[in-house]
Legacy VTK file of the C-alpha trace (Angstrom):
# vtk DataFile Version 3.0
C-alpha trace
ASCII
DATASET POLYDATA
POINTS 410 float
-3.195 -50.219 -44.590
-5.149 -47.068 -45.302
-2.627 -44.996 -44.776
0.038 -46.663 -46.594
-2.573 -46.712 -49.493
-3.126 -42.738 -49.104
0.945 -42.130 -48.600
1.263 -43.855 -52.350
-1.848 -42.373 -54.164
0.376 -40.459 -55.953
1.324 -42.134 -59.192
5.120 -41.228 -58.712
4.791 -43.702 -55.714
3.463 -46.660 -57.565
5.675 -45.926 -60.623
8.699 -45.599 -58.664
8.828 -46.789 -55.207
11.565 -46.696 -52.932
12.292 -46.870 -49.354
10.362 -43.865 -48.406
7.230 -44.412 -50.673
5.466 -46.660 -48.106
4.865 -49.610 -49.981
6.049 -52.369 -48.065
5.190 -55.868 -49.446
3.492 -56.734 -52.879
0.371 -57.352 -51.645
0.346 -53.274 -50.605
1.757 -52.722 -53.887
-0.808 -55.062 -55.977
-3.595 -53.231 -53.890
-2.881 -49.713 -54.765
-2.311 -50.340 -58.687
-5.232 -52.234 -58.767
-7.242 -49.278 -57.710
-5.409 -47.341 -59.516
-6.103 -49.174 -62.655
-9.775 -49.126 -61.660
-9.945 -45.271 -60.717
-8.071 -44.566 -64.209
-9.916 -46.772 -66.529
-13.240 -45.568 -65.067
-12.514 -42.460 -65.947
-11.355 -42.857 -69.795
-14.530 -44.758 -70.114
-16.326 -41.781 -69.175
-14.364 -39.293 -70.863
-14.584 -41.247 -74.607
-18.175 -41.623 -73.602
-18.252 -37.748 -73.689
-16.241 -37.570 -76.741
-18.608 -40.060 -78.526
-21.987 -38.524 -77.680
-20.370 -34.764 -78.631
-21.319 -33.647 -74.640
-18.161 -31.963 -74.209
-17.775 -30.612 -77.603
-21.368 -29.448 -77.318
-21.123 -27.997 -73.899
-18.077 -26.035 -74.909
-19.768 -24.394 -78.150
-22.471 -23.204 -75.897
-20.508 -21.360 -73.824
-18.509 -19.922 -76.754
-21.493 -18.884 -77.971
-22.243 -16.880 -74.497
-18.774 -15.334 -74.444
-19.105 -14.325 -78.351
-22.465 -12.767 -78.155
-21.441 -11.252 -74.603
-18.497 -8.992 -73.211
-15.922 -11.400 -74.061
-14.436 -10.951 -70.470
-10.336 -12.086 -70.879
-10.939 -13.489 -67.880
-13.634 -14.629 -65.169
-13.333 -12.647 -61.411
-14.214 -15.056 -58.656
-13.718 -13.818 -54.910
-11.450 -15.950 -53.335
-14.503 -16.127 -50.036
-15.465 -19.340 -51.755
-11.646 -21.011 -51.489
-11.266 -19.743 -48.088
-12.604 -21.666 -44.738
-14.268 -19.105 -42.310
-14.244 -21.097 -39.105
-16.724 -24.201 -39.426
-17.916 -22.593 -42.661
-16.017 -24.601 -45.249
-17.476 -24.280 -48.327
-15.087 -25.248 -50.726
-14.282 -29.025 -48.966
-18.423 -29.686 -49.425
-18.362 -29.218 -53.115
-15.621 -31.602 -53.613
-18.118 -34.541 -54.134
-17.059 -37.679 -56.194
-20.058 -37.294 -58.122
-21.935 -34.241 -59.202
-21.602 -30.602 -60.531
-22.216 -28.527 -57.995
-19.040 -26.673 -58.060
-18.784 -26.658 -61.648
-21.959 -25.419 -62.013
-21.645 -22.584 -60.173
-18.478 -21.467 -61.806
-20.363 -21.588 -64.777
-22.764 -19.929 -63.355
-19.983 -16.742 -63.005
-18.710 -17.610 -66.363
-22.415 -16.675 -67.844
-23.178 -13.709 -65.639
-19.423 -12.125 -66.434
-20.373 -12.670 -70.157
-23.413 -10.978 -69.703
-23.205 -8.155 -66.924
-20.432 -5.126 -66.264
-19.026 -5.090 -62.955
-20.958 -4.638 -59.681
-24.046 -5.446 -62.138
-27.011 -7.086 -59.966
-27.208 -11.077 -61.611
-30.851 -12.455 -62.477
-31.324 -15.621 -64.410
-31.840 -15.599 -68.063
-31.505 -18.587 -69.112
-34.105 -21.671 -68.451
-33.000 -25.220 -67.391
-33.570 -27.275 -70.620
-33.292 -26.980 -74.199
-31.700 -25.111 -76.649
-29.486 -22.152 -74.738
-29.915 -23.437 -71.269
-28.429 -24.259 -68.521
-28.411 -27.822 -68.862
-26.419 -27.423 -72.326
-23.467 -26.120 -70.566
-22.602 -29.035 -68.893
-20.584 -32.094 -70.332
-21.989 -35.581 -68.743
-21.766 -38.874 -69.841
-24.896 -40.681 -69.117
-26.147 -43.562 -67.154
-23.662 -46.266 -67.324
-24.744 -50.066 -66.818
-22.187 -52.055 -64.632
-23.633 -55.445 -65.394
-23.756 -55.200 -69.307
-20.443 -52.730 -69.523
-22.702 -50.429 -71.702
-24.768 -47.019 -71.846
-27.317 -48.565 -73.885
-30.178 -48.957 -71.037
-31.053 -45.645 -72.278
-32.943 -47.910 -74.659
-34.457 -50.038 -72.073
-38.114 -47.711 -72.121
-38.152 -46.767 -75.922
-41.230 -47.922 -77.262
-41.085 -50.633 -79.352
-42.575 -49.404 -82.676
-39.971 -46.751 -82.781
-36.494 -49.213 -82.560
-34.813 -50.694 -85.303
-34.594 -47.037 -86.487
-30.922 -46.136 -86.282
-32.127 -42.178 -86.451
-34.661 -42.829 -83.452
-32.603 -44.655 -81.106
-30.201 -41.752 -81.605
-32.733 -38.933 -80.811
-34.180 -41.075 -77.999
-30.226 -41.583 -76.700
-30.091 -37.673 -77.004
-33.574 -37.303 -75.143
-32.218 -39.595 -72.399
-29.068 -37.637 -71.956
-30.670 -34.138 -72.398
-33.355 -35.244 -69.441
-29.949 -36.569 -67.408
-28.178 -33.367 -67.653
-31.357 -31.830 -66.206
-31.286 -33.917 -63.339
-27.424 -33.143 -63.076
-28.055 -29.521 -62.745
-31.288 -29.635 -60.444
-28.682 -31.978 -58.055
-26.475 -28.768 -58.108
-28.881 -26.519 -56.823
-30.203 -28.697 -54.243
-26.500 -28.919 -52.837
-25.726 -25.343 -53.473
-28.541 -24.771 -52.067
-28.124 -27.202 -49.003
-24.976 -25.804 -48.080
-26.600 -24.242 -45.070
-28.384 -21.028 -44.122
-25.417 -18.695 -44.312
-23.097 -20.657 -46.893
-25.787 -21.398 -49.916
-24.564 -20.265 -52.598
-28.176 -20.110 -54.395
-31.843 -19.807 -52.969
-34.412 -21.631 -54.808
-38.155 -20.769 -54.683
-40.999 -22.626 -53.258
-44.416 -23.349 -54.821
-47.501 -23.626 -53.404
-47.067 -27.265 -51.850
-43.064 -26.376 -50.919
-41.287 -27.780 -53.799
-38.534 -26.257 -55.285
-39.010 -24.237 -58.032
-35.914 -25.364 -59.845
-36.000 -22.382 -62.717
-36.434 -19.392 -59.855
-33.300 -19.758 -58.351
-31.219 -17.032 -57.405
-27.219 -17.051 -57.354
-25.605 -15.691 -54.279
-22.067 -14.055 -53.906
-19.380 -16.502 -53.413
-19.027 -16.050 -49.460
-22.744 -17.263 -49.361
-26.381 -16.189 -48.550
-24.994 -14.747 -45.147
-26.326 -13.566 -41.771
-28.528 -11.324 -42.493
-31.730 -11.408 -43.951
-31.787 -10.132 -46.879
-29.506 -12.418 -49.209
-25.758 -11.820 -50.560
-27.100 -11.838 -53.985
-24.497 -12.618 -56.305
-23.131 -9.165 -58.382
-20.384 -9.584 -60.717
-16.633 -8.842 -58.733
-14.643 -6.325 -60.027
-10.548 -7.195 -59.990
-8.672 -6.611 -56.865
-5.065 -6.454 -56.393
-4.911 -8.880 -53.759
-6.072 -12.659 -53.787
-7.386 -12.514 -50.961
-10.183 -10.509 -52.201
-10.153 -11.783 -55.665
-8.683 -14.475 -58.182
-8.645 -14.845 -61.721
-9.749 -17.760 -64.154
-8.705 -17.484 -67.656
-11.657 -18.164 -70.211
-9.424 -20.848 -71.671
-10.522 -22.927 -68.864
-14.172 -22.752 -69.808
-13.459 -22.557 -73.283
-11.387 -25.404 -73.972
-13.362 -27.686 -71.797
-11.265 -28.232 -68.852
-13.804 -27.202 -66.802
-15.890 -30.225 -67.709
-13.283 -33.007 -67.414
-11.574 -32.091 -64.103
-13.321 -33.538 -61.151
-13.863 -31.444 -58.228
-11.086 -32.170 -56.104
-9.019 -31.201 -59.096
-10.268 -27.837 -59.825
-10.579 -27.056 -56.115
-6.621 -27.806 -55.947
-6.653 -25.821 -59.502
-8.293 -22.592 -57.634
-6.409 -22.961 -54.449
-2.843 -23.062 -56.538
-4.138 -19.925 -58.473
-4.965 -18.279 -55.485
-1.651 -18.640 -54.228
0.178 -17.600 -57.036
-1.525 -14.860 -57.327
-1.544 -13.630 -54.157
2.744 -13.674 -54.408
3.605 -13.853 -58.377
7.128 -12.757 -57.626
7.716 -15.962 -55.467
5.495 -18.361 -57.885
7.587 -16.819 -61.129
10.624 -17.687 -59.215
10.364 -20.658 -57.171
6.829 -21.809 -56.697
4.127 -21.768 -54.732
3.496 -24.534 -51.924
1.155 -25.406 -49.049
1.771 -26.917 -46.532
-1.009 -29.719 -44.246
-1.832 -27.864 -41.562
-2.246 -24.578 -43.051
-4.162 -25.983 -46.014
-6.671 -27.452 -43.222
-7.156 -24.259 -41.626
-7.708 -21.722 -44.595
-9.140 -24.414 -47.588
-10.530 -27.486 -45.340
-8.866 -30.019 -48.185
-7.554 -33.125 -47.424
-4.048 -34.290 -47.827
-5.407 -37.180 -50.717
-7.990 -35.104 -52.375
-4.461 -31.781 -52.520
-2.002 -34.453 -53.088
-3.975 -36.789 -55.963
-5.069 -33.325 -57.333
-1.281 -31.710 -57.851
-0.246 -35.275 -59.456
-3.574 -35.045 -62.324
-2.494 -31.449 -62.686
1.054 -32.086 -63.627
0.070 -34.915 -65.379
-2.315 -33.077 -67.727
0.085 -29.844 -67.916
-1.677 -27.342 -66.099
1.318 -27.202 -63.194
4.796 -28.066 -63.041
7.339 -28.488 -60.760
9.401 -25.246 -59.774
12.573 -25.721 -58.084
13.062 -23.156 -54.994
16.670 -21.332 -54.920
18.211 -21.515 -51.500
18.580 -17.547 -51.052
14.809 -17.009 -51.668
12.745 -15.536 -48.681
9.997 -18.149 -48.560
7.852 -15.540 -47.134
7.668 -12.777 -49.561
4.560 -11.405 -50.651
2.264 -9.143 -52.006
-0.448 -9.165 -49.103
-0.147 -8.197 -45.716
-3.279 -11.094 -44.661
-1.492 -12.572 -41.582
-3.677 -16.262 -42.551
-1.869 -16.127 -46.157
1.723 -15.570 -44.917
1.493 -18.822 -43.184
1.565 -20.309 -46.168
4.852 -18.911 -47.166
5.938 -19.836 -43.710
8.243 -22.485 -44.805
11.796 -21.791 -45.094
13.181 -22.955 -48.663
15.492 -25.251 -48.953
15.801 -28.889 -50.923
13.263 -30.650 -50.803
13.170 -33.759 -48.339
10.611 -36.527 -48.219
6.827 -36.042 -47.377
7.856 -32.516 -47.896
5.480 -30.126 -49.788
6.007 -29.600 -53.556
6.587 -26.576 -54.699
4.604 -25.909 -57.855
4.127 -23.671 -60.973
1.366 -22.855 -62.928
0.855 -23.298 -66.761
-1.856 -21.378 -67.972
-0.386 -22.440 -71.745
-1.659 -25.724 -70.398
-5.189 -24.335 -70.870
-4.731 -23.622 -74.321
-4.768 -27.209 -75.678
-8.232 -29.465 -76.047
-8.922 -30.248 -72.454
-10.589 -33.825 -74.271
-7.738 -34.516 -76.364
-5.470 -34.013 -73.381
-6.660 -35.999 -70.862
-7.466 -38.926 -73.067
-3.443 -38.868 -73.973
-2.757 -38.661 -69.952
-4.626 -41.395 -68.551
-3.482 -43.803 -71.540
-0.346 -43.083 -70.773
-1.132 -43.081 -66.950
-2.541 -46.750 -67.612
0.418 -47.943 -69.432
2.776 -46.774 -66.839
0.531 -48.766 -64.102
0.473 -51.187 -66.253
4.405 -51.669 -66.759
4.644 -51.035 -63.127
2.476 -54.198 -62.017
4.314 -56.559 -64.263
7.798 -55.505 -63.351
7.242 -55.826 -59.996
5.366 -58.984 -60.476
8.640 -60.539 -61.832
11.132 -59.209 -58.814
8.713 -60.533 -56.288
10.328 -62.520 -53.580
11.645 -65.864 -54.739
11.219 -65.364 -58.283
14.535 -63.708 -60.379
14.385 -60.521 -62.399
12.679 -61.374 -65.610
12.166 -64.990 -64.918
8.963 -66.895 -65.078
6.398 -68.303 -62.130
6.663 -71.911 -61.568
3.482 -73.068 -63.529
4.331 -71.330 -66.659
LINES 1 411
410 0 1 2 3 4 5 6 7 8 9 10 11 12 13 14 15 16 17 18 19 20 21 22 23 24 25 26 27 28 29 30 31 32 33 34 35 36 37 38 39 40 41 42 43 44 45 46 47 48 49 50 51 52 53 54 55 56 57 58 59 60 61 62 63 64 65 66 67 68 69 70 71 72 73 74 75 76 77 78 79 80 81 82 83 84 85 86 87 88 89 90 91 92 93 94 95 96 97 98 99 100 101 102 103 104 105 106 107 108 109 110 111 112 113 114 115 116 117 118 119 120 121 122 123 124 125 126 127 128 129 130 131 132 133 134 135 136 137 138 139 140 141 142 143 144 145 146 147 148 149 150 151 152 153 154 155 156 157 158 159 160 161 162 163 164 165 166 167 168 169 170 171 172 173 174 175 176 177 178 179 180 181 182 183 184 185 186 187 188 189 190 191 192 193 194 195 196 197 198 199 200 201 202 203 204 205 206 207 208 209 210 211 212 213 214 215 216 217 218 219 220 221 222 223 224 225 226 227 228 229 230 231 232 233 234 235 236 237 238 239 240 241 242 243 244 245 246 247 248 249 250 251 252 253 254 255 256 257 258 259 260 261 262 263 264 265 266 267 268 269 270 271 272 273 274 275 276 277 278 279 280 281 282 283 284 285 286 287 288 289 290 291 292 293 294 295 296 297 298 299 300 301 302 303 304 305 306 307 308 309 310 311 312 313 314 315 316 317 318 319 320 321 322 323 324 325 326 327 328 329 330 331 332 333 334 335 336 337 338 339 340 341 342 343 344 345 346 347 348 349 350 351 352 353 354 355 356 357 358 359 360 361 362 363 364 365 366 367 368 369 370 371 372 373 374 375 376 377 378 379 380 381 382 383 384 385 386 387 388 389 390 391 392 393 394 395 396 397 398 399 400 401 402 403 404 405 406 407 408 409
């Protein structure tokens, strides 16, 4: 049952199933658009949440405001060590939590110190962890939402009672609330940045006096980790390089426009990976796409098939990939690099596509120029329709029952 449910988590499946999709009865069926439902609702919830409270609108004027007042980089450098597994050292796969910000705080965390610094430039924090021009106003949240009453209103719950009533103080106390949760969004990222072990944390947070973490002192570390040695890999800003496998490259857009705030992890992890790999052969991704294959993808990135897989379909869905359709004479091999890891990705001869086979895929950095808000609110309504259409028509060719007719005790 679980793995028919993780062969169709891919909304092509449930849309349009067929022998090979791996549902097998209705009950399978019923099962994985219920969830899917669930899983897509849940998520516009949160995202109109965002939109109504002005987070992500917010978040993405305060970084505009960094990139305007700093170097106004075209683009953000990351090394691709932090995409890449180094034996047991997987440090991507750890970030891709269902809940948090670790990962998207710490390319944020790039974003700022690329705005700020020249390359090779030693990074030290500037910027404190609350307030006006902190760190905690770069990042989009929705707030605490209350499962019982369908609301976000417990934010009211401790607001003294001489001050409601006041339509202009439950607002700034809503604000308060949400200000103080962001705070405790981005402390949560340090602690797992920082728990990522003693050679793969990516920051290093001080101590006081009794041994508790000294949230504002912490210090960013390059993006293969701390390392082995002891003095730290402290982070300094990457300069280009012409291969991907020492470098990739983010386009501000993504910052900018707010995607980085409404992708979830396993999203922009698939997001970096697919840039990585177009980068690191743009011949072959300009001409037929760029794919990866399960076992490879294991042994350089550490994702799993439903985190790649569910991340490629929200891609397409919200325009940031495509499809790309591989000629038959192209040498599936070709790169740019000469890293014997990265050819096995290209290892895979072309050919038509059969089932359970590996997309190949294209990206669409146009994709990034649009309202990252906007956009996603347009995909998962029409994501829920489709589920929704989907469901009924299959609820009236169940077994027994003819196309379009009615159940018994209607």
């Amino acid at each position: 049952m679980i793995n028919v449910l993780i062969r169709v988590k891919n909304v092509s499946d449930v849309l349009y199933p067929d022998q090979n999709s791996g549902i097998k009865t209705p009950t399978i069926f019923g099962a994985v658009v219920a969830d899917a439902l669930e899983t897509t609702g849940r998520r516009l919830r949160r995202l109109r949440q965002m939109r109504k409270t002005g987070s992500i609108t917010s978040a993405c004027e305060a970084l505009a405001s960094i990139w305007e007042a700093g170097k106004k980089p075209g683009s953000i450098v990351l090394r691709s060590a932090l995409l890449r597994a180094d034996g047991e050292r997987l440090r991507l796969t750890k970030l891709v939590l269902p809940r948090g910000i670790a990962l998207r705080f710490y390319l944020l965390a790039a974003f700022e110190a690329q705005c700020r610094l020249d390359a090779d430039d030693p990074w030290q924090n500037v910027l404190p962890l609350k307030g006006p021009g902190s760190w905690s106003a770069l990042v989009a949240i929705d707030g605490a939402y209350d499962t019982a009453s369908g609301t976000y209103d417990t934010a009211l719950e401790d607001m003294p009672a001489d001050l409601r009533g006041s339509t202009q103080a439950e607002d700034r106390w809503r604000k308060m609330k949400l200000e103080d949760q962001r705070l405790q969004q981005v402390k949560g990222a340090l602690r797992t940045l920082e728990d990522l072990g003693q050679e793969n944390a990516l920051v290093s947070i001080d101590r006081g006096a009794r041994g508790q973490r000294l949230y504002e002192k912490f210090s960013l570390m390059q993006e293969s980790g701390r390392g082995e040695n002891q003095t730290p890999d402290f982070y300094t800003v990457p300069a280009p390089h012409w291969a991907a496998a020492k470098t990739i490259t983010l386009p501000e857009d993504f910052f900018l426009k707010g995607w980085i705030q409404v992708l979830n992890p396993s999203e922009v992890a698939t997001w970096l990976i697919l840039r990585m790999m177009s980068q690191w052969a743009p011949t072959k991704h300009r001409t037929s796409g760029v794919f990866l294959t399960t076992r490879p993808r294991m042994q350089l990135f550490g994702l799993r098939d439903d985190a790649w897989e569910d991340g490629c379909q929200r891609l397409l869905e919200f325009g940031l990939i495509r499809h790309a359709e591989p000629p038959e004479t192209e040498d599936a091999g070709e790169g740019v690099d000469t890293d014997p890891v990265m050819e096995e990705l290209f290892s895979q001869p072309a050919r038509v596509r059969q089932p359970y086979e590996p997309h190949f895929w294209q990206m669409t950095d146009g994709g990034l120029s649009k309202d990252a808000a906007q956009k996603l609110d347009q995909a998962l309504i029409l994501r829920q329709q489709a589920l929704d259409t989907a469901a009924i028509k299959r609820t009236q060719q169940a077994p027994g029952r003819p196309a379009g007719g009615r159940p018994a005790d209607e």
